[in-house]
N, C-alpha and C positions, 0 to 999 in steps of 0.2 A: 544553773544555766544548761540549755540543754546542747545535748550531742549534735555536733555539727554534720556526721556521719546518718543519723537517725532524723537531720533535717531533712537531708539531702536525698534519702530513700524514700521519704514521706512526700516531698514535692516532685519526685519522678515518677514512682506510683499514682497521684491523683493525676501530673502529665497522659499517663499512658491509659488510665480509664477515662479520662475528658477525651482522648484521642479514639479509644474503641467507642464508646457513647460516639461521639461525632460521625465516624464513619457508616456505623449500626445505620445512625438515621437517615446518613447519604442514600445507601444501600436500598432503604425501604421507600426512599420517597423520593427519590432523584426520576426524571424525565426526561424520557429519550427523546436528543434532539432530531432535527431531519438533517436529511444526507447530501450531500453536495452534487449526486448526481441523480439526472432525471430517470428516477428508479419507481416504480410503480406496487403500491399497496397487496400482499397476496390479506384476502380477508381472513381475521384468525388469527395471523401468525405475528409475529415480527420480524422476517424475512421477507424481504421486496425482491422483486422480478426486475434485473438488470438489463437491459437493450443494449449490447456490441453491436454498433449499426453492419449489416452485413456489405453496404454500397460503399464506400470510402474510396474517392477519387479513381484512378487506375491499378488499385487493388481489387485482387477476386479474393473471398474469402470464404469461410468455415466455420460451422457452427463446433463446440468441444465440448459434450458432456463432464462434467464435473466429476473427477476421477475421483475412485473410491479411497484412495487414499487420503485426497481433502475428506472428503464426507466422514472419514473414521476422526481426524486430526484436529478439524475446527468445529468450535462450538454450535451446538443446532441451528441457532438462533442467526447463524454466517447466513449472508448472501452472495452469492458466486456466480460466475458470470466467465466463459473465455472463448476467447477464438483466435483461429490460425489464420494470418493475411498472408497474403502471398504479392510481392510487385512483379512488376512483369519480365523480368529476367528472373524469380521464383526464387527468390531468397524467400525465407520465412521467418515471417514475424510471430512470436505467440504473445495475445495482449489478455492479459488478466484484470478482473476488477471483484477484490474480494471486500465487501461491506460488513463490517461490524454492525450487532446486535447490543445485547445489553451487557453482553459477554466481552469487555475489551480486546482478549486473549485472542479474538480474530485476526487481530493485528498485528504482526510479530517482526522482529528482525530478519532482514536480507542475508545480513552477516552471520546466522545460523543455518539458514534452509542450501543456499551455496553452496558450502564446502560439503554438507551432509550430503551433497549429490556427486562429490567428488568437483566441482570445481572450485581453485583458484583466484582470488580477487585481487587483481597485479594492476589496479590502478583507479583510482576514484575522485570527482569531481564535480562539480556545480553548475549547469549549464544552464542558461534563460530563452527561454524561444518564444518570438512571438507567436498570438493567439487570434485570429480576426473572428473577434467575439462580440456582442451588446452588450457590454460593453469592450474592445480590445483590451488584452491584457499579456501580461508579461509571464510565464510560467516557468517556474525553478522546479529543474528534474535533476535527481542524481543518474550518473552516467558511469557505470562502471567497467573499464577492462578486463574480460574472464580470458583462463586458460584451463586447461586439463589433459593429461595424457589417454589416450585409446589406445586398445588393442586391435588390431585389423587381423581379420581372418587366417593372414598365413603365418601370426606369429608375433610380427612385427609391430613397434608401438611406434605412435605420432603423435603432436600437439594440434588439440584441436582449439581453435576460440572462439568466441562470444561476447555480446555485448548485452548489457543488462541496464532498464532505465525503471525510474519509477518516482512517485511523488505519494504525497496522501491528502487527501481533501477532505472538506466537510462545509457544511455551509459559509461560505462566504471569506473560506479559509484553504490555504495550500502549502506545505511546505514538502521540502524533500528530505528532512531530517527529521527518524524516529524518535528520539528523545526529543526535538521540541513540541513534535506532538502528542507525544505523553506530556510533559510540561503545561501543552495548553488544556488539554483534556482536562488534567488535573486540575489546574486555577478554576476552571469554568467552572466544575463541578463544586468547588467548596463555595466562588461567588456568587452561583446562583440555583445550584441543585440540581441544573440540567446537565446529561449526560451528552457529549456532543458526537455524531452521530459521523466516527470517520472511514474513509474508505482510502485501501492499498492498491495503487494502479501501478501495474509492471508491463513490462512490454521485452522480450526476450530473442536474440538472434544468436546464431551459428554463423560463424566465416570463416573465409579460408586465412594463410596467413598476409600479414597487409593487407586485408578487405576494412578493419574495424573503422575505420574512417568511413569508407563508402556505408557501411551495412549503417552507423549510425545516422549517413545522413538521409538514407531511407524510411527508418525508424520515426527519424524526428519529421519528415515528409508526412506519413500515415499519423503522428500525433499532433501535427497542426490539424490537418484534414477530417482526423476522428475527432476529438475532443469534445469540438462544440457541439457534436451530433449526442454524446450521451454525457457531459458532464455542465454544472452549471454554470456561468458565468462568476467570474469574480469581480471583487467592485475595485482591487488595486490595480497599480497602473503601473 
């Protein structure tokens, strides 16, 4: 009879090379989907040219070179895209939209890049806003309460706050939770070989204290108003 111990090595060993064999072949022959926003072909590359529309209702805005620090941090293959809006009492909005390549790892947690800049995540939550889209739809954004301590000039420290929103999309898909779209990325690629092609939209305020209510419903003003101008419609409702 043989060893139950020498079963069990033998069936987890061929497990884990049917498992590298599988992935090996994903790797070579998986097919990059298209992206959920209307982002345009550079020829050559697999980075597309993102449009932040610059006119968004009675916001003025600003174009943001893509800081050298993204350029060092994300994979070649990123497409990036940001600008500063400003409404017209001059709060500032910074809206980001960073597009994964074939390189996942464009994609990352919130809950890392945060605190690595020294703020605080003192509150988080699920909010739904409508979209007046072709079709209308319902959009699920995380909404996060930040805090941080400053130093000011004479010495002295204060609390400053922020408001942090963001979702991730890809074709015909949206969620505001990282893990479920790692989850779905994953299935799609074992169901059908194609990679699906997602993108990080964040949208970033500074306030004062008791402004986070106002500042986010400014926020969510400019991302009804922006959306439909560079991201694609979705078919839920």
């Amino acid at each position: 009879m043989k060893n139950p111990k020498w079963i069990f090595l033998t069936t987890a060993l061929v497990l884990i090379a049917v498992t590298a064999a599988g992935l090996t072949w994903l790797s070579g022959n998986q097919k990059l989907g298209e992206p959920g926003l209307k982002a345009t072909a550079i020829p050559g590359q697999v980075r597309m040219n993102i449009d932040l529309p610059a006119h968004v209702s009675d916001f003025s805005s600003t174009n943001v070179l893509e800081p050298k620090v993204v350029v060092g941090y994300l994979p070649t293959d990123t497409s990036y895209a940001e600008r500063m809006y400003f409404d017209p009492d001059g709060l500032r909005i910074q809206s980001t939209a960073i597009l994964m390549g074939e390189d996942r790892t464009s994609i990352h947690r919130p809950e890392y890049c945060l605190p690595g800049q020294g703020w605080s995540i003192d509150k988080k939550e699920i909010v739904s806003m409508p979209i007046d889209d072709n079709p209308p739809y319902q959009l699920q954004v995380a909404k996060w309460n930040l805090s941080t301590t400053v130093q000011l000039p004479d010495g002295s420290k204060e609390t400053a706050f922020g408001l942090y929103v963001f979702w991730y999309v890809t074709k015909g898909e949206e969620t505001p939770d990282h893990n479920k779209m790692i989850e779905q990325l994953t299935l799609n690629l074992f169901r059908t070989g194609g990679l699906q092609r997602w993108a990080y939209i964040s949208y970033f305020a500074v306030c004062g204290p008791g402004q986070q209510d106002a500042a986010f419903g400014e926020i969510k003003r400019l991302i009804q108003a922006q959306v439909p101008k560079f991201q694609l419609p979705l078919s839920h409702s």
